[in-house]
C-alpha positions in Angstrom: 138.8 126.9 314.4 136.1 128.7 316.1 133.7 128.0 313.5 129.3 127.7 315.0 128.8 125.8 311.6 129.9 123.4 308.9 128.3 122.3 305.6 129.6 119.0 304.2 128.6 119.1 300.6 128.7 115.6 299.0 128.4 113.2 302.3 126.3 110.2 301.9 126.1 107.4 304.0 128.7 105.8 302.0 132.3 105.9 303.3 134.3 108.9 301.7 135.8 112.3 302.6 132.6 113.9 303.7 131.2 110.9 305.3 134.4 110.8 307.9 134.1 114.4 308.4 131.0 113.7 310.0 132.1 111.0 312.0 134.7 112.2 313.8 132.9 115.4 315.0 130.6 112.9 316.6 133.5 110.8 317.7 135.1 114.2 318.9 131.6 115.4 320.8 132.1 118.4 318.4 129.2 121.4 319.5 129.9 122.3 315.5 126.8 122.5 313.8 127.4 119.8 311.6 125.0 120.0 308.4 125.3 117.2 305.4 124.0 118.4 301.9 123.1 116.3 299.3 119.9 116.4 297.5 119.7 112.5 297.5 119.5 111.6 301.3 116.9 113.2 303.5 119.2 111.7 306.9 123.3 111.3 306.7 125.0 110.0 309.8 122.0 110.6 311.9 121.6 114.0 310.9 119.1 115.7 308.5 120.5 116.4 305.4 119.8 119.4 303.3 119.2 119.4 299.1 121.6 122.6 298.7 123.4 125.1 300.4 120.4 127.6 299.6 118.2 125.4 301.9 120.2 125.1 305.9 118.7 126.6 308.3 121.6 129.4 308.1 125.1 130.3 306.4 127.2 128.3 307.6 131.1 129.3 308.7 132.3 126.6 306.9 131.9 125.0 303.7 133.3 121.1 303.3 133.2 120.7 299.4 133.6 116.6 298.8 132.4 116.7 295.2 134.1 116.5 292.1 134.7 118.3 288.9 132.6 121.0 287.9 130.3 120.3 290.6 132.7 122.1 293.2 132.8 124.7 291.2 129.2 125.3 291.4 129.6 124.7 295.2 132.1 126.9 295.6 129.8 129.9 293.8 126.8 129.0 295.7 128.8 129.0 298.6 130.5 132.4 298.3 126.3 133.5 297.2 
């Protein structure tokens, strides 16, 4: 994957999906651009995290979607936006 940037919608400093994604790009010394979104945290895994997709700093290469239900459906639009 040659990908500059990586949303991961749904981490949280809990342990899940999203939350190991994160973890192993630092445990990997990943250059990725690693962006958490979720409009709850203001810092994930060390890293600032974004409300939405609508607010990083760019569009990202890749979108992570760890939510459920018709939320990652709403993720998915927002994504392809």
């Amino acid at each position: 994957m040659n990908a500059r940037s990586v949303a991961v919608v749904g981490a949280s400093p809990n342990n899940g999906v999203a939350t190991n994604i994160l973890a192993w790009s630092k445990a990997l010394g990943s250059k990725v651009a690693y962006w958490p979104v979720n409009p709850k945290y203001v810092e994930i895994s060390d890293l600032l995290a974004y409300p939405s997709l609508a607010d990083l700093p760019d569009r990202p290469d890749v979108v992570a979607v760890a939510v459920g239900g018709a939320a990652a459906a709403g993720v998915i639009e927002d994504a392809l936006a």
